[in-house]
C-alpha positions as CSV (number, residue, x, y, z in Angstrom):
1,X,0.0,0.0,0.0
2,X,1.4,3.4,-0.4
3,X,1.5,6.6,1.0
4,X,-1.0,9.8,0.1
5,X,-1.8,13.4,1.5
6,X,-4.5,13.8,3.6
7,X,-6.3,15.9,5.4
8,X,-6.0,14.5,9.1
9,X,-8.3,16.7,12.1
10,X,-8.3,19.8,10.7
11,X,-4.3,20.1,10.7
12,X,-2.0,20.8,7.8
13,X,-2.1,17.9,5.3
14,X,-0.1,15.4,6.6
15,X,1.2,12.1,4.6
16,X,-0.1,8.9,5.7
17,X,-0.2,5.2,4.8
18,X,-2.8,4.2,2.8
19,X,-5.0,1.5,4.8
20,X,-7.8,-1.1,3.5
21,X,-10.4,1.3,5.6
22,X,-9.6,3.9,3.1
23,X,-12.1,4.9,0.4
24,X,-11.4,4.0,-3.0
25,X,-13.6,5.4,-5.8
26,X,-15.5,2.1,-6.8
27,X,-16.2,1.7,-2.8
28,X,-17.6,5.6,-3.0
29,X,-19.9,4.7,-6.0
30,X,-20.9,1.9,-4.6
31,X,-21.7,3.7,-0.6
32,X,-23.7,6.6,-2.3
33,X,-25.4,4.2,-5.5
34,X,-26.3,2.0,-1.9
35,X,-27.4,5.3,-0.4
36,X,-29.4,7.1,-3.1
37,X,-31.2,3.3,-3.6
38,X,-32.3,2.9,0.7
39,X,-31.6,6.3,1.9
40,X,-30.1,4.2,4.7
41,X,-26.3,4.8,5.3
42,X,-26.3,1.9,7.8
43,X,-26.9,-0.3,4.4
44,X,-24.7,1.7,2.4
45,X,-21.9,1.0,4.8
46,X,-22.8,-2.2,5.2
47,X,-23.0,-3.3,0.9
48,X,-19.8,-1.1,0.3
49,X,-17.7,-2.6,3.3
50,X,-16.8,0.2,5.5
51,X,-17.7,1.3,8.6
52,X,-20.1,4.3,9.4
53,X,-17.4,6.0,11.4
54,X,-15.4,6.1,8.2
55,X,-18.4,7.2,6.4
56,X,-19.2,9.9,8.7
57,X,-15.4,11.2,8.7
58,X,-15.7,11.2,4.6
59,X,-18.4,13.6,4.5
60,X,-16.9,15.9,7.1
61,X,-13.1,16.5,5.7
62,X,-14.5,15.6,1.8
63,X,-16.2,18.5,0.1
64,X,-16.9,16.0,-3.0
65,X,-17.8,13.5,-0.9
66,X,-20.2,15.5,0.9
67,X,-21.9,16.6,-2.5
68,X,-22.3,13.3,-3.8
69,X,-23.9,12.2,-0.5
70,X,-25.9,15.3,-0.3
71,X,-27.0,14.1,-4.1
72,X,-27.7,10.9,-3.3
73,X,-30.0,11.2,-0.3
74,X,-31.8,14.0,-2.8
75,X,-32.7,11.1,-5.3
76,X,-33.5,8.7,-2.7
77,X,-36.2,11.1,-1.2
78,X,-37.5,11.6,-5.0
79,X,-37.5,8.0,-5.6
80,X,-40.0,7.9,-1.9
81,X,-42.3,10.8,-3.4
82,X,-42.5,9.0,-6.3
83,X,-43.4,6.1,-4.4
84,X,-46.0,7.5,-2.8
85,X,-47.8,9.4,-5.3
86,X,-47.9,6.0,-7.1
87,X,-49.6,4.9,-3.9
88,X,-52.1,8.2,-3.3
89,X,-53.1,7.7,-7.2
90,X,-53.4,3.9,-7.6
91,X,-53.7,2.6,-3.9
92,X,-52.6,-0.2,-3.2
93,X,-53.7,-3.9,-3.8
94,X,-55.1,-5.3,0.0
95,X,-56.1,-9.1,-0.3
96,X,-59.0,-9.7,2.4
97,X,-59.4,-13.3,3.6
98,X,-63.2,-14.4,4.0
99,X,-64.6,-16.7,7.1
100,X,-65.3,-19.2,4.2
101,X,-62.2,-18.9,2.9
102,X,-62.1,-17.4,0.0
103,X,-60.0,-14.3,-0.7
104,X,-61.1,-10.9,-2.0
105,X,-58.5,-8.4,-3.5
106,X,-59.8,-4.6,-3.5
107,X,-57.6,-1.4,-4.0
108,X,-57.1,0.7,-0.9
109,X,-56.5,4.4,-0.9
110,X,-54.5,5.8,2.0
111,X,-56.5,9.1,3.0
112,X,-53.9,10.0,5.1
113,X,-51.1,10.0,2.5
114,X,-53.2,12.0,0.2
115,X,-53.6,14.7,2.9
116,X,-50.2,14.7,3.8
117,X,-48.9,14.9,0.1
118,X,-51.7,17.7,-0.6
119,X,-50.0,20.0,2.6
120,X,-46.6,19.3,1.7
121,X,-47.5,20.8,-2.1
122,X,-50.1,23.1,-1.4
123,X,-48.0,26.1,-2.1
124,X,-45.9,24.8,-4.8
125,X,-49.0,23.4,-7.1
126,X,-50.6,27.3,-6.1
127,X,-47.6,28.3,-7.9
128,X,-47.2,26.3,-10.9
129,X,-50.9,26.9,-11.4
130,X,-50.3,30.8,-11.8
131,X,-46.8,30.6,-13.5
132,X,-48.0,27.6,-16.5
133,X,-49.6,28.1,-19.7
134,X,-52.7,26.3,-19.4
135,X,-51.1,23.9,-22.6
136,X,-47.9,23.0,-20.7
137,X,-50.5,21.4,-18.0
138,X,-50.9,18.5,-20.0
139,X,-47.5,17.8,-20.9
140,X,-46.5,18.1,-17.4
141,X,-49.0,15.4,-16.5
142,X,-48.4,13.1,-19.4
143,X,-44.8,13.4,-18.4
144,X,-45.7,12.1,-14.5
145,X,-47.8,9.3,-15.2
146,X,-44.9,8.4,-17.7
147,X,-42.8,9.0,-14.9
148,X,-45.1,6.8,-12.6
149,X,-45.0,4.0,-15.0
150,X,-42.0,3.9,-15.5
151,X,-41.5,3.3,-11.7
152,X,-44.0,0.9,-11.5
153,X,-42.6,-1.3,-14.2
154,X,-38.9,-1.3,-12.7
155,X,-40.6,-2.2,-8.8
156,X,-43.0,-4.9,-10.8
157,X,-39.3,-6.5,-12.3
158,X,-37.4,-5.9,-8.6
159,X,-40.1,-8.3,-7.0
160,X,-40.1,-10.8,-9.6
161,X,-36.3,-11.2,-9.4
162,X,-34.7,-9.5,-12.3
């Protein structure tokens, strides 16, 4: 292993041996593709073999780093909205298991998501409605349920394995 310069406590850049700890730029991609998937940086450290101390020291002395971790929790919390307004549009399928038996599948609509989603956009969709050419309203609509579709397909291939 050699040596490199690093940035070590906030001192002057000091050399130091390079250690199998150390981040190289595959086990970066793959901490923050990990990251950006689960929004969980217990699993990214966990799939990309490093502890979270390490992780933790990264983003504090590695302004790159830090971007690309910033970036990646960004797309993971589109990747949830997404998610959900799949879920507040389409519901979601709820089997229901008869006394006799038999098994009833019906489409349940959370209420409570839909509210939620409605407050957290309230003043952005206010906005869009004033600033948009009534026109660009259905492009913008064709391109979400494109957008929804699209998600739906790739989750409908993830649970069948491939």
């Amino acid at each position: 292993m050699g040596r490199r310069l690093v940035a070590i406590g906030g001192k002057r850049p000091q050399l130091k041996k390079a250690s199998k700890r150390d981040w190289s730029k595959a086990k970066a991609g793959a901490f923050l593709g990990t990251l950006a998937d689960t929004c969980n940086v217990s699993e990214a450290c966990r799939q990309s073999g490093l502890p979270m101390t390490v992780a933790y020291r990264r983003r504090k002395t590695d302004a790159a780093f830090r971007a690309g971790w910033l970036d990646a929790i960004a797309i993971a919390y589109q990747r949830l909205e997404l998610v959900l307004l799949d879920r507040a549009f389409n519901g979601v399928e709820k089997v229901i298991r008869r006394k006799d038996g038999l098994e009833e599948r019906m489409r349940e609509y959370s209420n409570q998501l839909g509210l939620t989603l409605l407050k957290m956009h309230r003043d952005t969709a206010v906005e869009a409605s004033t600033e948009l050419p009534p026109e660009d309203v259905d492009e913008i609509r064709e391109r979400l349920i494109n957008k929804l579709r699209r998600l739906r397909e790739r989750d409908e291939k993830d649970e069948r394995g491939g």
